[in-house]
C-alpha positions in Angstrom: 10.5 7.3 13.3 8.4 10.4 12.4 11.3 12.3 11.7 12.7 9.9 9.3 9.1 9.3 7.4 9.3 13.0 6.8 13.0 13.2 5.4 11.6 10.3 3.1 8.5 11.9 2.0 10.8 14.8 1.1 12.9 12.9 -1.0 9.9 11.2 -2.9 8.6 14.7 -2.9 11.8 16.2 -4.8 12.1 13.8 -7.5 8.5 13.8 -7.6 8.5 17.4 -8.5 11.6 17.4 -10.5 10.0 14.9 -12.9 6.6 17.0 -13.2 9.0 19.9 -14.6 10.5 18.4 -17.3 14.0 17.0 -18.1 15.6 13.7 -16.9 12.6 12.1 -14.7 14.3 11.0 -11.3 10.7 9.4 -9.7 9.7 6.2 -10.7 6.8 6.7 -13.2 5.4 5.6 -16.0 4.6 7.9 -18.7 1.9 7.6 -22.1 0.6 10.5 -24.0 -2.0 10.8 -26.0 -2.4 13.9 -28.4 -4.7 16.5 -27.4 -4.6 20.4 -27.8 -5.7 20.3 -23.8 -3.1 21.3 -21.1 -1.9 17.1 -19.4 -3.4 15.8 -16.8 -0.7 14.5 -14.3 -2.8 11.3 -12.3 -0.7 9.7 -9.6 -0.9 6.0 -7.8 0.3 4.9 -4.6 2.7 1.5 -4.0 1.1 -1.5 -4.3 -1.0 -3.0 -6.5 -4.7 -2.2 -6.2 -3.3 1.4 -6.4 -1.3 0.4 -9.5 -4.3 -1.1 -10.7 -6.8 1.8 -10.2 -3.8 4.6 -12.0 -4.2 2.6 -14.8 -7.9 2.8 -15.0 -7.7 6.4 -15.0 -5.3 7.3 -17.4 -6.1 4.8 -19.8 -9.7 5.7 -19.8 -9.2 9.4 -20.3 -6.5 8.7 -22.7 -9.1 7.0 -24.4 -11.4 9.8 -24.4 -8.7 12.0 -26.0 -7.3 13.7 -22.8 -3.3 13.9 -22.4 -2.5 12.3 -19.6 1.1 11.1 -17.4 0.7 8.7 -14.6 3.0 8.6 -12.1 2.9 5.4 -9.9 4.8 4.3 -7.1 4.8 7.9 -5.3 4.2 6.3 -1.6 1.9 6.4 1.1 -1.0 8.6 1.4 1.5 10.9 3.7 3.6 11.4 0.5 1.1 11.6 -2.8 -1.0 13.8 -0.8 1.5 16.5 -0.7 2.5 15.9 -3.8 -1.0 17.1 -4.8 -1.2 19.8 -2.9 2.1 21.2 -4.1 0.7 20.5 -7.4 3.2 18.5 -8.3 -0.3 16.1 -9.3 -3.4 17.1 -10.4 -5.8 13.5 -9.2 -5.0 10.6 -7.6 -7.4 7.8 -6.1 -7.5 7.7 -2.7 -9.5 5.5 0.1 -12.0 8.1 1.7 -11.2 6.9 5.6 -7.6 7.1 5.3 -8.1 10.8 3.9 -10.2 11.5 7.0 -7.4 10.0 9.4 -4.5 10.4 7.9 -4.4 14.1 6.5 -8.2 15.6 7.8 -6.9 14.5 11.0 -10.6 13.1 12.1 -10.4 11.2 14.7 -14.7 10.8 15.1 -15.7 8.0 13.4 -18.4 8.7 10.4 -21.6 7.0 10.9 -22.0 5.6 7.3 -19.9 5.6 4.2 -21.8 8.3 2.7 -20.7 10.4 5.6 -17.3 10.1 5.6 -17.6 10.7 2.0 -19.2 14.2 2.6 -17.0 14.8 5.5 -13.9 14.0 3.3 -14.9 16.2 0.6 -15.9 19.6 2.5 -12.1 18.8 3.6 -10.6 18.8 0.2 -12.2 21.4 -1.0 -11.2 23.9 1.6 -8.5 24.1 -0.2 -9.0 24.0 -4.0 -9.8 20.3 -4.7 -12.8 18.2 -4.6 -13.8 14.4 -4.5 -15.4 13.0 -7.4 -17.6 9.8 -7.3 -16.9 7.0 -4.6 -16.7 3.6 -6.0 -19.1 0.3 -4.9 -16.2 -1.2 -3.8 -14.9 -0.5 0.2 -11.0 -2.1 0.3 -11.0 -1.4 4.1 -7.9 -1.7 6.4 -8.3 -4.9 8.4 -6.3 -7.1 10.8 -6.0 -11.2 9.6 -4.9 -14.1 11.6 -4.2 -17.7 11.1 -7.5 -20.0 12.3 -5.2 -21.8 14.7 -3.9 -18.4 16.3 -7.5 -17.6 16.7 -8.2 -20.9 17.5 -5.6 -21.0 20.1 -5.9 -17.1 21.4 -9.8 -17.2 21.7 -9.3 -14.3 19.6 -12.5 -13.2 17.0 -12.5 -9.3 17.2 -9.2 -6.7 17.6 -10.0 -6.2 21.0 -9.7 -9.8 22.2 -5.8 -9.1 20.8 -5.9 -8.0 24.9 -5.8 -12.0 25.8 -2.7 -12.7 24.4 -0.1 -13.2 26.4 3.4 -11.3 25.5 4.3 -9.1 22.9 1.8 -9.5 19.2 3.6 -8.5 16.5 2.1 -7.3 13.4 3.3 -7.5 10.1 2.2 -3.9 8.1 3.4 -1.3 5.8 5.8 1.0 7.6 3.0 3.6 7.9 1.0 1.9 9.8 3.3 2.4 12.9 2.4 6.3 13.1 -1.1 6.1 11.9 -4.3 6.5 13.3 -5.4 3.6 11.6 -2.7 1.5 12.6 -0.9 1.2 15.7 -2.2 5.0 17.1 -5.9 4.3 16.6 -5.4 0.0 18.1 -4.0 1.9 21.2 -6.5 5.1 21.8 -9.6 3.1 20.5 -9.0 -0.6 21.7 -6.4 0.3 24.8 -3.8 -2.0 23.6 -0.4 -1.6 24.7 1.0 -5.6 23.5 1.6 -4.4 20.0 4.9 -4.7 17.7 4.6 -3.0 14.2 6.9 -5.1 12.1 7.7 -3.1 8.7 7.6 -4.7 5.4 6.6 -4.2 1.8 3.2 -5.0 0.5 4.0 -8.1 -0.7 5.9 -10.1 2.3 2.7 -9.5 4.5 0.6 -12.8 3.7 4.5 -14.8 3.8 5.5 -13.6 6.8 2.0 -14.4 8.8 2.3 -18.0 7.2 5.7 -18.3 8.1 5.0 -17.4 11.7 7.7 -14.5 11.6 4.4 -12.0 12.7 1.5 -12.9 14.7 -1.0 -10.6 13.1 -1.1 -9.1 9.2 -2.5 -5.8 8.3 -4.6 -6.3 5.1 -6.5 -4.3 3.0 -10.6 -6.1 2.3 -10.3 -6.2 -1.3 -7.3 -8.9 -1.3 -7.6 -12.1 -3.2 -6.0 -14.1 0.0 -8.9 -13.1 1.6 -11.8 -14.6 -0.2 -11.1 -18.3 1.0 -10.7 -19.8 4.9 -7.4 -19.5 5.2 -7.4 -16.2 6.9 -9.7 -15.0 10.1 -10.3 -11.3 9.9 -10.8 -9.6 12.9 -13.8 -7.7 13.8 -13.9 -4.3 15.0 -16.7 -4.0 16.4 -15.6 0.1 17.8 -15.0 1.0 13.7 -11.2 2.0 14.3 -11.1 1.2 10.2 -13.6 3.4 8.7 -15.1 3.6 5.5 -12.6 2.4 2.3 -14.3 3.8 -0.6 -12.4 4.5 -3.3 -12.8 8.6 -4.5 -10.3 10.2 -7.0 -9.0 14.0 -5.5 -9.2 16.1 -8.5 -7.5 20.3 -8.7 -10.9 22.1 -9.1 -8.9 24.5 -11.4 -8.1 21.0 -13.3 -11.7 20.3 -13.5 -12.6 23.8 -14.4 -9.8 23.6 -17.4 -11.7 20.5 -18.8 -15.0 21.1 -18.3 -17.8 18.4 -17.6 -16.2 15.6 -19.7 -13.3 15.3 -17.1 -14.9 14.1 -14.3 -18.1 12.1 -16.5 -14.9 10.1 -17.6 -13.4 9.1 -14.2 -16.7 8.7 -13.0 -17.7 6.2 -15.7 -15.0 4.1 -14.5 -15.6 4.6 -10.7 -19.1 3.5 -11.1 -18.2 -0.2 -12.1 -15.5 -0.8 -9.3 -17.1 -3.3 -7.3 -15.4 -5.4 -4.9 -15.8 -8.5 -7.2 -14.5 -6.6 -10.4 -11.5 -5.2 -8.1 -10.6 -8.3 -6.1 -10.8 -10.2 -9.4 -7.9 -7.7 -11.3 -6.1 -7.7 -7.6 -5.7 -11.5 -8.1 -4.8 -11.8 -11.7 -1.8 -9.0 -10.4 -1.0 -10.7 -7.7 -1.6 -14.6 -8.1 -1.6 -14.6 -11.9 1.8 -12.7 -12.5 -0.3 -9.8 -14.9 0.5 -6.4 -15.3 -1.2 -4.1 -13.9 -1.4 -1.9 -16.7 -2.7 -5.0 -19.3 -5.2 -6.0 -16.3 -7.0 -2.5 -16.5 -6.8 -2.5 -20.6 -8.8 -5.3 -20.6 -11.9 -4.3 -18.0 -12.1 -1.1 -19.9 -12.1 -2.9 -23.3 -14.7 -5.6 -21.6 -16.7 -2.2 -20.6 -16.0 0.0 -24.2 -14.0 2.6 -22.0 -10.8 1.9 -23.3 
């Protein structure tokens, strides 16, 4: 499995690249530019919507300010757009501060607040020419969600009582999530369970196939619309396997430098109004409204005078 994740984060990675040189663009991306004499900003998103959601923010709102600007969106897991950036084949992306730390810092300690992690997470960056700008309000936290009768059935309230069910659990999850640390790595070292099945799907069949039955258990991220009602039990985990979700956008410090102050004012003016009621609210009208991503940011920047 490993070695297949990497021969498919080098294949993103080479149309990624080929695109952010010019010619015929191979990657999936979307592409607006907005005059400026300034050299363009390349901001990339990951593959599902909140991610879609948040590129859009970005660009649109330093478009807005003048700045030339290509997004690139559907580049992959963090795995994948993180090397991107470090190969400069980006120069920001948004990413979810606990995932950083696990997933590419390698930190397996879990920070003691959200502010630490954030601090931890960008001394890490900026080892190596790159910095964290503002966090948002909003935490979109990786989380495991059951059906009430499961729970009901299983006694089961917190990840660890995953340990009373009898046979195999299988969990519904991004593909990732089967070599992560925060995922089935971390539910083993952390919790000690050994009953787990990682079945691989997009995004979007997680919520179906836990309804369905086809998967016992659904990886979910906090900020989801299917979330804020009763129809799902998230677990608790009370030993913090998931740590802090915190939105901060990785920014080149030679990027940052090129721009001046303005830059990062801009993202941060958008970061700052990111709650988890403004971000589950554009996450529904995406998801349960049929919107586009790109009209759903438009109009919170307009609603805000960013955009």
């Amino acid at each position: 499995m490993n070695r297949v994740l990497t021969l498919l984060a080098a294949v993103v990675l080479a149309l990624l690249l080929g695109a952010c040189g010019g010619g015929d663009d191979g990657a999936s991306t979307t592409e607006r530019v907005a005059p400026s004499d300034g050299p363009r900003i390349l901001i990339g998103a990951k593959n599902f919507t909140e991610q879609l959601i948040l590129g859009e923010l970005y660009s649109r709102a330093l478009e807005a300010k003048g700045f030339d600007v290509v997004l690139k969106t559907d580049i992959g897991s963090t795995e994948i757009i993180h090397r991107a950036l470090r190969r400069q084949a980006l120069d920001m992306y948004p990413e979810y501060v606990g995932v950083l730390l696990s997933e590419v810092a390698k930190e397996r300690s879990r920070p003691r607040s959200p502010a630490a992690a954030y601090e931890l997470a960008k001394a890490f960056e900026e080892q190596s020419g790159f910095t964290l700008l503002a966090q948002t309000p909003f935490s979109d936290s990786n989380a495991l969600a059951v059906l009430p009768r499961f729970a009901d059935r299983h006694d089961v309230r917190t990840i660890a009582d995953l340990r009373r069910v009898k046979g195999t659990v299988k969990i519904g999850a991004l593909p990732e999530f089967r070599t992560r640390f925060e995922g089935l790595d971390g539910l083993e070292e952390i919790y000690g369970l050994r009953n787990l099945r990682v079945v691989a799907m997009r995004s979007q069949q997680r919520y179906s196939a836990l309804d369905s039955g086809r998967v016992d258990v659904a990886s979910v991220f906090t900020t989801e619309v299917q979330l804020s009602g009763s129809k799902y039990v998230v677990l608790a985990d009370p030993r913090g396997l998931f740590a802090s979700g915190h939105v901060a956008p990785i920014v080149r410090e030679d990027v940052l430098e090129a721009h001046g102050p303005r830059l990062a004012a801009s993202i941060d003016a958008v970061s700052k109004l990111l709650t988890t009621a403004a971000m589950r609210e554009m996450n529904a009208a995406v998801d349960v409204r049929g919107r586009e991503p790109a009209d759903v940011a438009a109009q919170f920047l307009r609603r805000h005078k960013l955009g």
